[in-house]
N, C-alpha and C positions, 0 to 999 in steps of 0.2 A: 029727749029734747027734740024740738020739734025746727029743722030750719027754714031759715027764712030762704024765697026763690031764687034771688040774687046768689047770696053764699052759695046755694046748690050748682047753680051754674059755673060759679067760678070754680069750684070743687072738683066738680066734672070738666072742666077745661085744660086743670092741672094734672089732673091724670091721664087725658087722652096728650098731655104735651111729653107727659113723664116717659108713655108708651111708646112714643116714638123717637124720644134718644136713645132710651133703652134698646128700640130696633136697631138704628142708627148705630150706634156704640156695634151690637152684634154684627154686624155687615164689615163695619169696618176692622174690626178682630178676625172676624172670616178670611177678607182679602188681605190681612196681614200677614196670617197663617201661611194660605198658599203661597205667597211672594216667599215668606222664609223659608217653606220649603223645597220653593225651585233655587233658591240660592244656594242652599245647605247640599245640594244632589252636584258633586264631583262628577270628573271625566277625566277618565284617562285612557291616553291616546298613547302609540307609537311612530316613531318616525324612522323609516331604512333612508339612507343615504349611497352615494356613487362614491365617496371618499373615505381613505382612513379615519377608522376614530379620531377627532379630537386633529387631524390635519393641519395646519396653521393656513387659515382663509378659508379655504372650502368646508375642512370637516370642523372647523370652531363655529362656524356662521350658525346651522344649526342648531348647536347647545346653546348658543347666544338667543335663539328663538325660543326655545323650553325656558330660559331663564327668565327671558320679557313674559313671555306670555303665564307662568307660575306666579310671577309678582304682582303684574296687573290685575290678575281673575281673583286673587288671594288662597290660590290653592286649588283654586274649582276645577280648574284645567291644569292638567298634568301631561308632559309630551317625552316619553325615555327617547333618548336617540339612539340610533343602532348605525356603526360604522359598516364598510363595504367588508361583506362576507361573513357578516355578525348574525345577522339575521336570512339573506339571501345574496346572492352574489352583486357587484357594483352596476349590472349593468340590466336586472331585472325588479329595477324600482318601479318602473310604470306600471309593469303588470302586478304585482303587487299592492300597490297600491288600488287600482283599477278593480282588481277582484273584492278588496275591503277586506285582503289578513291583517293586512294597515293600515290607521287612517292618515300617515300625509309619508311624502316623499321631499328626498331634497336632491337634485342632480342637476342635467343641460339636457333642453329639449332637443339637441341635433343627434342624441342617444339614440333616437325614436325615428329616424327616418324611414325606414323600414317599414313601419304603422302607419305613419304620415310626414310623408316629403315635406310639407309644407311645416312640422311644428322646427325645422334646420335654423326656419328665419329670426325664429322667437330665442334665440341663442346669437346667430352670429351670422353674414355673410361675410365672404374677402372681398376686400375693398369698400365694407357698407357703412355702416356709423356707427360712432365713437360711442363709450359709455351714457355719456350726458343726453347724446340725442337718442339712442334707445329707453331711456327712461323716458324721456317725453313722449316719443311717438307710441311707446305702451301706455300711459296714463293720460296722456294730452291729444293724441290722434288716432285713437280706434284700435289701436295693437292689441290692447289687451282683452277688446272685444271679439276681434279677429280668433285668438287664442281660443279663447274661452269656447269658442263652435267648434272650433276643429276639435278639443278635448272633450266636450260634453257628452257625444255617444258612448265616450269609454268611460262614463259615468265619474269624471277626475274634473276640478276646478281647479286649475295653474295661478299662482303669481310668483311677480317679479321675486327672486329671490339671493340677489346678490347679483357683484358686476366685477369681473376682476381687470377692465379696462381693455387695453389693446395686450395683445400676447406677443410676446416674441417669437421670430421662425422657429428658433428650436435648436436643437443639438445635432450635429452633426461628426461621423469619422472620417469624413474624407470634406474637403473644400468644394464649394460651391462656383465655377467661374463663369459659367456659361448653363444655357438651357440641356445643354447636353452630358451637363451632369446630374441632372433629375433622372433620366432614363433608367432604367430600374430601380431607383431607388426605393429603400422596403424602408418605408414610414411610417411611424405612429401618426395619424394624425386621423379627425373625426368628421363630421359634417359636408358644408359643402367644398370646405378646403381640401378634403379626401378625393374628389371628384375633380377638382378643378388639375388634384397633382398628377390624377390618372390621365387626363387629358395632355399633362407633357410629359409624359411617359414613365412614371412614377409609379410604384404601387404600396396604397394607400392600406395601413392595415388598424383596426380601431381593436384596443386595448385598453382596460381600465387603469388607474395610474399606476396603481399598488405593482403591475406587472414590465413598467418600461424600464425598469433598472435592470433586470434579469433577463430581460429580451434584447437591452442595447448590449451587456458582458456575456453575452451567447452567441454573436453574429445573428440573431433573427431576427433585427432593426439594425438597419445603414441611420437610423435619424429618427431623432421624435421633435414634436413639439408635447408641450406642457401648459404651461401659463404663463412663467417671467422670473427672474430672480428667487422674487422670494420664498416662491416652491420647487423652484427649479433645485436652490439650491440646500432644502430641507431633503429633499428625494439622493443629493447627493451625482444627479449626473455629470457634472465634471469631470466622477473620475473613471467614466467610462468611454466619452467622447470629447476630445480636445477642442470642437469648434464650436462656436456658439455664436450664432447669426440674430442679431435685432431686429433685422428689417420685420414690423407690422403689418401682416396683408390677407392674412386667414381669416384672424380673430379679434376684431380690432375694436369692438367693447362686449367683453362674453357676459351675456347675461346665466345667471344661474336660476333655476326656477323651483319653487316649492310646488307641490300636489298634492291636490286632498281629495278623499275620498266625500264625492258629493254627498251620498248619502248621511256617511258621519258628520259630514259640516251643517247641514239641515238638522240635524238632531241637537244641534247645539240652541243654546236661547242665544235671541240678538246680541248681547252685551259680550257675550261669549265669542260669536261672532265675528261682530268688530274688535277686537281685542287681537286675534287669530290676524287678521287684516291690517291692522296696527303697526304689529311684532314684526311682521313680512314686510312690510315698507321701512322699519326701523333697521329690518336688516341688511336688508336691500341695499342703502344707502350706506350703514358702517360696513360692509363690504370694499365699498370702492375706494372709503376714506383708509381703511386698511393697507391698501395694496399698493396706492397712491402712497403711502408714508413709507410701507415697509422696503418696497420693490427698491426705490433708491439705494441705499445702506446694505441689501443683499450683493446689489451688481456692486457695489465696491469692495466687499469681503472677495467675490470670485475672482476679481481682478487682480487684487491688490494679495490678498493671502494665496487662494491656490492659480494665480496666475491662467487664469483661464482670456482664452486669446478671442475678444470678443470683432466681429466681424459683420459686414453687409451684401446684402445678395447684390448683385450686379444689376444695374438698370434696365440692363438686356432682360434681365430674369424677371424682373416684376413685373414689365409690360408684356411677359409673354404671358404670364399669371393670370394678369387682368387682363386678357383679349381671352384667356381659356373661358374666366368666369363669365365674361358675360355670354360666352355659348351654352355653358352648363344652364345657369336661369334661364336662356330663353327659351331652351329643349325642354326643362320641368315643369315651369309653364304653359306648355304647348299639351304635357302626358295630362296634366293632372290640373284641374280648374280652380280646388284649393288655394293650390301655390299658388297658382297667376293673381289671386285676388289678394291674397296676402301678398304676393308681390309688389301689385302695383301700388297698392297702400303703402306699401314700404320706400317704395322707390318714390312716390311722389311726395313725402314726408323728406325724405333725403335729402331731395333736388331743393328744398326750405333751405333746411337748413344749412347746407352747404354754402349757399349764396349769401348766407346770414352768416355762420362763421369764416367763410374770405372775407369779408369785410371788415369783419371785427378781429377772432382772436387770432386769425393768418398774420395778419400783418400785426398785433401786436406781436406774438411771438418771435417775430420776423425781427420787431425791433427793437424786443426786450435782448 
């Protein structure tokens, strides 16, 4: 049968249209393919910590991260956690993680002083700011960018990773009345508050937590600090030291930080990612909301059941604190260029918002 031009044409039209859904269709099965199977391709990660397994605040923050971030990915990512001494000892998470035996850490950047004076600031100064405004000045004023250089030669990316507010002084065997009872005193205490107590005659000794119960019922701590209540009184120091001082002036919004091994974090796909970056801010925050709830209800079990005699340092004594610290910063800054830039970024974010909370929550506090 012989066709006619027309019909040939259209003949030929339909199959050169047929040919190219059929490619069409092929291409997009192809890139279906690959997507499912970057999806399908798990990770699994470990995480060393500075705290007891499973600790209440510090060592749960963690698992609370493996948990978010297992549920969000649907299993892609997988994060075991290892408490202090499980995998490496509480106070050699950095390098750990740094070298890539693991890919993230969870601890306090004033750990590391030692490495870098300057990561002290990314945790805590005495007398500096409060929870609230350390989350801002890391996420809203260049802090976390600040961070981020200092840590990137040791091939580690930091974030915010929890906040346990302001701390209390600590525990004490003997009364505090005057500056001239710091004078030897052999302290647990870490960062730049360790430095500031050597400065009035103190000496200042850094101790993972698991160790200050046995070092204060040994006589080889006169006094620690901790956190506040609510760990203070899971650790059980009341019943090795009868005095326990409020006054806020060390640690007065401790941030806690997670690390990740840069190169593992790069290995991840974006979605993966962000998810990782998600969990950490999710934790971030129920950290403080934690400690803020619990820390109440803890100081009134110590009080009210083991009668623990809660007490303040003397007026004399904090302003001699705060005249130490501000020689300590201004000497760190002078050694090391680091710190002075994270300092002044620090200090000029402070001098904000100070001005902005006297106005506002000073004086409501005042007259609530």
């Amino acid at each position: 049968m012989i066709l006619g031009k027309n019909k040939m044409m259209k003949i030929g039209l339909a199959l050169i249209l047929t040919s190219l859904v059929l490619t069409g269709c092929g291409k997009d099965h192809q890139t279906t393919t690959q997507t499912d199977i970057a999806e399908a391709k798990t990770y699994q990660w470990k995480m060393v910590t500075s705290w007891p397994k499973n600790f209440p605040g510090l060592g749960t923050a963690p698992e609370k991260f493996s948990q978010y971030v297992e549920k969000m990915s649907a299993g892609r990512l997988t994060v075991k956690v290892f408490g202090a001494g499980e995998l490496v000892p509480a106070l050699e998470v950095f390098d750990t993680v740094s070298q890539g035996t693991v890919q993230m850490g969870h601890s306090g950047a004033y750990y590391w002083k030692g490495k870098i004076p300057a990561a002290q600031m990314f945790s805590t100064i005495p007398f500096g700011m409060t929870a609230t405004e350390m989350n801002a000045w890391l996420h809203y004023g260049g802090g976390l960018e600040l961070w981020s250089s200092l840590y990137k030669p040791f091939g580690l990316i930091p974030m915010a990773g929890g906040n346990s507010g302001g701390q209390f002084a600590g525990w004490f065997k003997k009364q505090i009345n005057s500056v001239e009872d710091l004078k030897g005193l052999k302290m647990r205490i870490p960062g730049l508050g360790g430095e500031v107590l050597k400065r009035a005659g103190g000496i200042p000794i850094n101790l993972a937590g698991g160790e200050i119960f046995s070092s204060l019922q040994s006589g080889a701590l006169d006094a620690s600090e901790w956190v506040g209540p609510y760990n203070d009184l899971a650790f059980g120091f009341h019943q090795v030291a009868p005095y326990y001082y409020s006054s806020i002036w060390h640690e007065t919004g401790t941030t806690l930080e997670f690390i990740i091994n840069e190169k593992a974090f790069n290995a991840l796909p974006s979605d993966l990612q962000e998810i990782v970056r998600v969990a950490a801010k999710a934790v971030n925050q129920d950290m403080l909301d934690e400690y803020t709830a619990r820390n109440s209800n803890a100081l009134k079990v110590l009080i009210n059941e083991h009668k623990v005699e809660l007490k303040q340092f003397p007026s004399e004594v904090l302003l001699t604190l705060k005249e130490h610290t501000k020689h300590v910063l201004n000497e760190a800054a002078q050694k090391d260029k680091d710190f002075a830039k994270v300092l002044n970024s620090y200090q000029a974010f402070l001098e904000n918002a100070r001005d902005y909370n006297d106005l506002t929550l000073k004086e409501y506090l005042q007259n609530r």
